[in-house]
N, C-alpha and C positions, 0 to 999 in steps of 0.2 A: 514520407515512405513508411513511416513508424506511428500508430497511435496505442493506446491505452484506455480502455474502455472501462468505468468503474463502474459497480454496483453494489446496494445492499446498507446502503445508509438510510438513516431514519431516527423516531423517536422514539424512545424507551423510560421507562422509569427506572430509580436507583436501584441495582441490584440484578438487572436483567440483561439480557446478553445480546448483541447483534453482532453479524456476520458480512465482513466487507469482500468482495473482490475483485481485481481487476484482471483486465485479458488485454495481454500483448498482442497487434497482426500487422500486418505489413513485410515488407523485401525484409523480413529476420532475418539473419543468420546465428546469431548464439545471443544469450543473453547473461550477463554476471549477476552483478548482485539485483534482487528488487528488494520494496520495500514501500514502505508508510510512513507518513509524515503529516503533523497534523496543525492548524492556525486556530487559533480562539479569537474573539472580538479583541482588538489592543495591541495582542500578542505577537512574538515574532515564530513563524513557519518553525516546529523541532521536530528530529526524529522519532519516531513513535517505535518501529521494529522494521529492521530488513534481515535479508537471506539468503545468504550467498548460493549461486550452482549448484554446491557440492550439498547445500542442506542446512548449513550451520548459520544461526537464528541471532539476533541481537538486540535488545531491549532496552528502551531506557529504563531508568527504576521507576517510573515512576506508574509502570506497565507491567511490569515483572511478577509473574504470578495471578497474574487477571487475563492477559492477552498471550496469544499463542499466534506467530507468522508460519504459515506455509507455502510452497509453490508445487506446483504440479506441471513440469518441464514440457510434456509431450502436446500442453496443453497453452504452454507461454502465461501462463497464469500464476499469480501472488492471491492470498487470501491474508485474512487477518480477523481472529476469532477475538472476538470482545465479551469477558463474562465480566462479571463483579461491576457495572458499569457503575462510575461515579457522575456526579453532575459536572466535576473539572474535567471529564474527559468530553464535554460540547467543544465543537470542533468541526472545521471542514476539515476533512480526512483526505490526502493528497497520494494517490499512488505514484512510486517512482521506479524505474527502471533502465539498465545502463546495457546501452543494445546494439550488437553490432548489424550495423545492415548493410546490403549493395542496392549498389544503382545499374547491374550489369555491367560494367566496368571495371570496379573494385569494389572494397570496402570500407567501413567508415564506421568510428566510433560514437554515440551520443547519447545523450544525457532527458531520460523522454519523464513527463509528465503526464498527469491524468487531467481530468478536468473537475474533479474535487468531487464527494458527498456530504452533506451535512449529517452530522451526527449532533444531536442534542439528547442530553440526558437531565430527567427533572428531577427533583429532590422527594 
């Protein structure tokens, strides 16, 4: 009933910035926190930034002052601004979102995915 649609991944050289977003649709009915999360070759899936309802943004460090998370409610959409791109930040870039939806019946809470973009960044 719920998908996640990403876009805006690609290849960039060190230093330069790229612009991810993804769009919530389906039987919505509200949506809590979204967010970013990213896998490198090896590595295990971390959070990159999410964003609560209300607005309030959270980071890992390792993001902190290079990337900026926003959402645009009206729109069910999460963004994720990537400047200062380093090569550690190659990645498939994973959109997530926690969404309550119905089935005409009731409601129901869950736990939604994207389907990933590759971000690579070259030295």
């Amino acid at each position: 009933q719920v998908q996640l649609v990403e876009s805006g991944g690609g290849f960039m050289q060190a230093g330069g910035s790229l612009r991810l977003s993804c769009a919530a649709s389906g039987s919505i009915v509200g949506i809590n926190a979204m967010g970013w999360h990213r896998q490198a070759p090896g590595k295990q899936r971390e959070l990159v930034a999410d964003i609560t309802s209300g607005g309030t943004p959270n980071y890992a460090d390792s993001v902190k002052g290079r990337f900026t998370v926003s959402r645009d409610n009206a729109k069910n959409t999460v963004y994720l601004q990537m400047n200062s791109l380093k090569p550690e930040d190659t990645a498939v870039y994973y959109c997530n979102a926690k969404i309550v939806y119905h089935t005409g019946l009731s409601y129901y809470p869950g736990d939604y995915w994207g389907q990933g973009t590759q971000v690579t960044v070259s030295s």
